[in-house]
C-alpha positions as CSV (number, residue, x, y, z in Angstrom):
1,X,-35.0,-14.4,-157.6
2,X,-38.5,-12.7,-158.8
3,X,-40.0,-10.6,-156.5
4,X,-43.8,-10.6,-156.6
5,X,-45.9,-7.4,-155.7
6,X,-49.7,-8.6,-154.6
7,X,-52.2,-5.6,-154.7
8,X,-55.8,-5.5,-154.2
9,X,-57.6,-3.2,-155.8
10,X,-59.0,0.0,-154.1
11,X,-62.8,0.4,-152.4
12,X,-65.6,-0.1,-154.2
13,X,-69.5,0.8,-153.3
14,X,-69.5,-2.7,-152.4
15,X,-66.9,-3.1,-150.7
16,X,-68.1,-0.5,-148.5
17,X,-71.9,-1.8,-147.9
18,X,-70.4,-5.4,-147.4
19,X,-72.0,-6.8,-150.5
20,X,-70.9,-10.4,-152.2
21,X,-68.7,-8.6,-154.9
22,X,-67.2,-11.7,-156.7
23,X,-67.2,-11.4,-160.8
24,X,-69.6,-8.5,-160.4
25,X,-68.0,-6.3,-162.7
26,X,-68.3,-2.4,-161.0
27,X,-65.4,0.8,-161.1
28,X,-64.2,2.1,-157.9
29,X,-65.8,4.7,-155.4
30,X,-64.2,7.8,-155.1
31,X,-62.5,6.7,-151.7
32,X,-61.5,3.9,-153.4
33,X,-59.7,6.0,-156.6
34,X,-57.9,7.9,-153.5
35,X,-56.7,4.7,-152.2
36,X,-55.2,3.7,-155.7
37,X,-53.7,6.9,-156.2
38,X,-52.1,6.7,-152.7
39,X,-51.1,3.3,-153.9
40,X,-49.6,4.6,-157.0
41,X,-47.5,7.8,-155.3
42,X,-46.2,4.8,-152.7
43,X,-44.9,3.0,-155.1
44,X,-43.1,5.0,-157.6
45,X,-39.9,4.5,-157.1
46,X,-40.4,0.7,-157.5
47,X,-39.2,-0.6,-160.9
48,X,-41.7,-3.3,-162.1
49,X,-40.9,-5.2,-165.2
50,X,-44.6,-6.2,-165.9
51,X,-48.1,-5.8,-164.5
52,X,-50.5,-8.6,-164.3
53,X,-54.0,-7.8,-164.0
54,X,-57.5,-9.2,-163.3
55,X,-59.8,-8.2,-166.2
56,X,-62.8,-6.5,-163.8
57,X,-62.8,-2.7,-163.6
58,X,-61.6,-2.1,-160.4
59,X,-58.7,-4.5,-160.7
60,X,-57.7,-2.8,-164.2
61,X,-58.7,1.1,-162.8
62,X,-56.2,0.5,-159.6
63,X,-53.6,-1.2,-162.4
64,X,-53.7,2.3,-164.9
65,X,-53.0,5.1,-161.5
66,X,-49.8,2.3,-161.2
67,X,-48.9,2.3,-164.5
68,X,-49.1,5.7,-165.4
69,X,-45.8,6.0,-162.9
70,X,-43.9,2.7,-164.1
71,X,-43.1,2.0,-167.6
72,X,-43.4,-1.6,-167.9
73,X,-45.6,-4.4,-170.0
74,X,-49.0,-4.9,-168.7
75,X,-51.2,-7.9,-169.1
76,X,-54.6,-8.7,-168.7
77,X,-54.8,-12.3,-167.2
78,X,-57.7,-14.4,-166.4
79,X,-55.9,-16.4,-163.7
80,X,-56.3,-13.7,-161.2
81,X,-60.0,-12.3,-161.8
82,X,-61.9,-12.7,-158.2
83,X,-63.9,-16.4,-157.3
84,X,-67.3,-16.1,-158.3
85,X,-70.0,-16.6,-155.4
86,X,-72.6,-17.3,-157.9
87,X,-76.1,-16.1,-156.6
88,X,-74.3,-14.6,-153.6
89,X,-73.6,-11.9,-155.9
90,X,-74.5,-8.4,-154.6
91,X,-76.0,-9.3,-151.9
92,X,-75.0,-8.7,-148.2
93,X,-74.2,-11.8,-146.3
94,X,-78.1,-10.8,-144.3
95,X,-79.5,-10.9,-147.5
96,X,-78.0,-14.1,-148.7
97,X,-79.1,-15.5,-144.7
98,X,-82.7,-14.8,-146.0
99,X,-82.7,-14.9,-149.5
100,X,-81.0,-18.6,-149.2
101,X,-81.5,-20.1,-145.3
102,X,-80.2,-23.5,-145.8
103,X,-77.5,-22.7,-148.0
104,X,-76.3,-20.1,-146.1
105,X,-76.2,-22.2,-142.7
106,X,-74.1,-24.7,-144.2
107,X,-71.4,-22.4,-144.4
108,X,-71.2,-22.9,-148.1
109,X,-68.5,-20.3,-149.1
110,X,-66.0,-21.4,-146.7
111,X,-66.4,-25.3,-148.0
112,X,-63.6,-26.1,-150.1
113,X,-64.9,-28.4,-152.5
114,X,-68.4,-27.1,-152.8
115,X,-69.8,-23.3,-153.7
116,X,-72.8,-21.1,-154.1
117,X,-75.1,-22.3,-157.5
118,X,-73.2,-20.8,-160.4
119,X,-70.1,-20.1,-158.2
120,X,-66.6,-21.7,-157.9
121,X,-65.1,-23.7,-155.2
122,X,-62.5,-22.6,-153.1
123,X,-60.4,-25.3,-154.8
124,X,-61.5,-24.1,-158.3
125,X,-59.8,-21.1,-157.1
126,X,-56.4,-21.8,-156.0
127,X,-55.9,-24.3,-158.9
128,X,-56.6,-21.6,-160.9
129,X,-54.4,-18.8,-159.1
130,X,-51.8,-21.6,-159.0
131,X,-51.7,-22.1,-162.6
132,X,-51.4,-18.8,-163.0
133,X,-48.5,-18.0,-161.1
134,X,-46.7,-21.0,-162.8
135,X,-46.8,-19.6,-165.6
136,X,-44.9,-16.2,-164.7
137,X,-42.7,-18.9,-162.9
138,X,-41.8,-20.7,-165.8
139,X,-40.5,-17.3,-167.4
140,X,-37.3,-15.7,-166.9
141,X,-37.2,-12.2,-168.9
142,X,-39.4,-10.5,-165.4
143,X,-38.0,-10.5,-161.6
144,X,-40.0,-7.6,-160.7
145,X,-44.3,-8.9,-161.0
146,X,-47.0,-6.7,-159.8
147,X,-50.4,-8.5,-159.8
148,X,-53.5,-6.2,-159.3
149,X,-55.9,-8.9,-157.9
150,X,-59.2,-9.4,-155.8
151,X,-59.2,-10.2,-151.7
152,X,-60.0,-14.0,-152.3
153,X,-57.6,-14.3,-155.2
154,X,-54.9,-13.0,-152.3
155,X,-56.0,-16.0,-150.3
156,X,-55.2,-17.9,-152.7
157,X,-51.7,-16.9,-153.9
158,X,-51.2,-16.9,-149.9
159,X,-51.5,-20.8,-149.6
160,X,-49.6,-21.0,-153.1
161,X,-46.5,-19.4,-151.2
162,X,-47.3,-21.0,-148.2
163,X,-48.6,-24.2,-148.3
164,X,-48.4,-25.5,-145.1
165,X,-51.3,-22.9,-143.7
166,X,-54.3,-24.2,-142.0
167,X,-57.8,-23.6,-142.8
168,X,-58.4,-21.4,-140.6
169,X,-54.8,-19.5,-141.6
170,X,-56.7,-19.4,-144.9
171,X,-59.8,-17.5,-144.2
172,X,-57.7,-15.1,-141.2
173,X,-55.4,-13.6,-143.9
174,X,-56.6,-10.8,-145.5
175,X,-55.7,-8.0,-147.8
176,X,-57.1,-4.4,-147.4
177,X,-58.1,-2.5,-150.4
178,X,-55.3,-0.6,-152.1
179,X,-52.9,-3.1,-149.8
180,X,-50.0,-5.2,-150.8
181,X,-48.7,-8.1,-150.1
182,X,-44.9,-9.1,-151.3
183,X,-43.5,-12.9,-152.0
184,X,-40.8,-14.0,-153.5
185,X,-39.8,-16.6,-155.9
């Protein structure tokens, strides 16, 4: 049986002014480089075989506090970087309400099939995730899998271990920054 550690990365300045983060590529705030220390201390005595990582700073700077207390292989993987929200991006959702009026009332990030301009579906998304996480499926050398991922990207590997969620179920989970999440296969 593999055993597969979720983490989300620690607080970043956006995260904090509730701005669209998405593939905007920024490092952690300081509270947010306590929070992946923390992590890291937490989890020390945890034997990973291999670390899986979204390639955005703060997914990568939460990842190297981890690794610096585990000896294990670490992997930069594409299938895990966070949904992008397209011209959502930086902005706070009141900014987007008046940047973009109609788009915004249609509820267009919470539409499975359809997304922001320049942004992926929610769809896009899972598939992707999923694929991802087939592939550590398929191999058999690791039973202990970190993944240091985004808060959407959780959402998604979520409804990949449980299927059968509703919608809503979808959008209500959430993971906090620096929090894990722990499924096994």
């Amino acid at each position: 049986m593999k055993q597969i550690f979720i983490i989300r990365h620690g607080e970043t300045d956006y995260n904090k002014n509730g701005r669209y983060l998405g593939r905007t590529d920024i490092s952690l705030n300081k509270n947010g480089i306590s929070q992946a220390k923390e992590l890291a201390g937490k989890i020390s005595n945890l034997d990973f075989d291999i670390i899986y990582c979204s390639p955005l700073k703060r997914t990568v700077e939460t990842a190297r506090f981890i690794k610096q207390k585990h000896a294990c292989e670490f992997i930069i993987d594409d299938h895990f970087i966070e949904r992008s929200v397209g011209i959502y991006e930086g902005l706070t959702k009141d900014e987007a309400k008046n940047k973009y009026p109609d788009l915004y009332a249609r509820n267009i990030t919470r539409i499975f099939n359809e997304a922001p301009p320049d942004g992926e579906t929610i769809n896009e998304v899972i598939k992707r995730v999923s694929d991802g996480l087939n592939n550590i499926k398929k191999q058999n050398q690791f039973s202990k899998i970190m993944i240091v991922t985004h808060a959407f990207v959780a959402k998604a590997v979520n409804t990949y271990f449980n299927p059968q969620i509703s919608e809503r179920e979808f959008f209500d989970f959430k993971l906090e920054n620096s929090g894990i999440k722990i499924y096994s296969l």
